[in-house]
Steps between C-alpha positions, in 0.01 A plus 500: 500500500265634780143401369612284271609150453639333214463147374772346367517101299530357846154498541472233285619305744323230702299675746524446908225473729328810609712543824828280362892560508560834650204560665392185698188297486662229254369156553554395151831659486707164519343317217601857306875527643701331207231605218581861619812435454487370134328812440725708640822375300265526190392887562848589549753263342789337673736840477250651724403790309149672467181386281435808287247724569162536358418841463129510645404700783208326672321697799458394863227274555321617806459242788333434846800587745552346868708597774844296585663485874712810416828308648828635542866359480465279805242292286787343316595332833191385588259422178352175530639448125812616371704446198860584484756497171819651489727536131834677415508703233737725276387830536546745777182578762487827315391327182270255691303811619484641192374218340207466818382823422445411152135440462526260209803298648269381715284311232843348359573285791201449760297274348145607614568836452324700164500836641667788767386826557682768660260636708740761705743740379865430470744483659291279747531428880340323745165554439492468139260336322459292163208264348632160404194321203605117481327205289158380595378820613674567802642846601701574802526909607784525700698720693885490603600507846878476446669696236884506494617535148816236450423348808149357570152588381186348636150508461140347586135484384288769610208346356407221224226396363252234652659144524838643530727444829445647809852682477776495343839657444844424291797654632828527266830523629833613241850430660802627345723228417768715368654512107155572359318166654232519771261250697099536552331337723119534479275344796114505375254470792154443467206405775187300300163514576181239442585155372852620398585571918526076511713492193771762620793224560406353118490800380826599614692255390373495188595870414841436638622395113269747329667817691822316454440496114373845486825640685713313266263624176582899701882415517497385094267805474740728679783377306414537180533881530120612405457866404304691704507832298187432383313553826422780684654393821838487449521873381292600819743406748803704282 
């Protein structure tokens, strides 16, 4: 999928603001919360499993990129916003990680999300990087600085386009619960810039039931066993 990004029926979905859910900037995000939510039990169905796939490829749109506070895993301790969700779920952490690598699994649960591109080789490390495309034209190209496969993976913007946030990172963490059940806890930490700086304590709260819902949308997603065959991913880390 390096190059390449694929769009899949999600996209029909109401957009976000330019710089909205996982990459900051939101201020209309909490008049959006709950009709994200509609949406997101309409694309995919209260079992949890994937909207199909439309088979168009659709090149990379090219865009003005600017630089992010490259920050590194103290900045989950000391953003000035941070979101945190935590869910149980029955798989094992090896399964979890096989499912983050999947490029498309990513479009099946994060809401904003149209788009990943690998843009490293596998298996990745610290270092690594990948190009996240989201609704209303924003693009984040990040780069992971922790990489611990069944254990934790983290990463954080690079650089976004204008009228994104000043940083931001997501950090996920996979515990092993034992009999094929673990927990992840994800922390999302973001520092805003321009108008959005004075909304920061809205804006938090406000995205604490959207990350909430898309955890719980990644645990149904998880659960319902997709197939991953069809991507390249899986059968470069064999």
């Amino acid at each position: 999928m390096v190059g390449h990004r694929y769009y899949t029926d999600a996209e029909s979905a109401l957009p976000l603001p330019r710089a909205a859910g996982l990459s900051g900037g939101c201020n209309q995000i909490g008049d959006r919360v709950s009709m994200q939510n509609d949406s997101a039990d309409k694309q995919n169905g209260s079992t949890g499993q994937p909207s199909k796939m439309v088979g168009t490829e659709v090149p990379n749109s090219s865009t003005e990129r600017v630089e992010c506070d490259r920050v590194g895993l103290e900045y989950f301790q000391t953003a000035p916003c941070k979101v945190v969700a935590s869910q149980e779920i029955a798989a094992s952490p090896e399964r979890i990680f096989e499912i983050f690598l999947d490029a498309v699994s990513w479009t099946r649960w994060a809401l904003p999300i149209t788009g990943v591109d690998w843009t490293s080789p596998f298996p990745l490390a610290v270092g690594s990087t990948r190009t996240v495309h989201m609704h209303g034209g924003m693009t984040g190209w990040e780069e992971f600085i922790a990489w611990e496969p069944g254990l934790r993976m983290a990463f954080r913007f690079n650089q976004t386009i204008k009228g994104g946030p000043e940083a931001f990172a997501e950090d996920y963490q996979v515990t092993d619960l034992g009999s094929g059940r673990s927990r992840v806890d994800w922390t999302m930490a973001m520092t805003f810039g321009g108008g959005s700086k004075r909304m920061a304590p809205a804006i938090q709260l406000a995205m604490r039931p959207m990350n909430a819902h898309m955890l719980r949308q990644f645990r149904k997603y998880v659960e319902s066993d997709p197939d991953l065959e069809q991507t390249p991913i899986k059968k470069s880390q064999r």
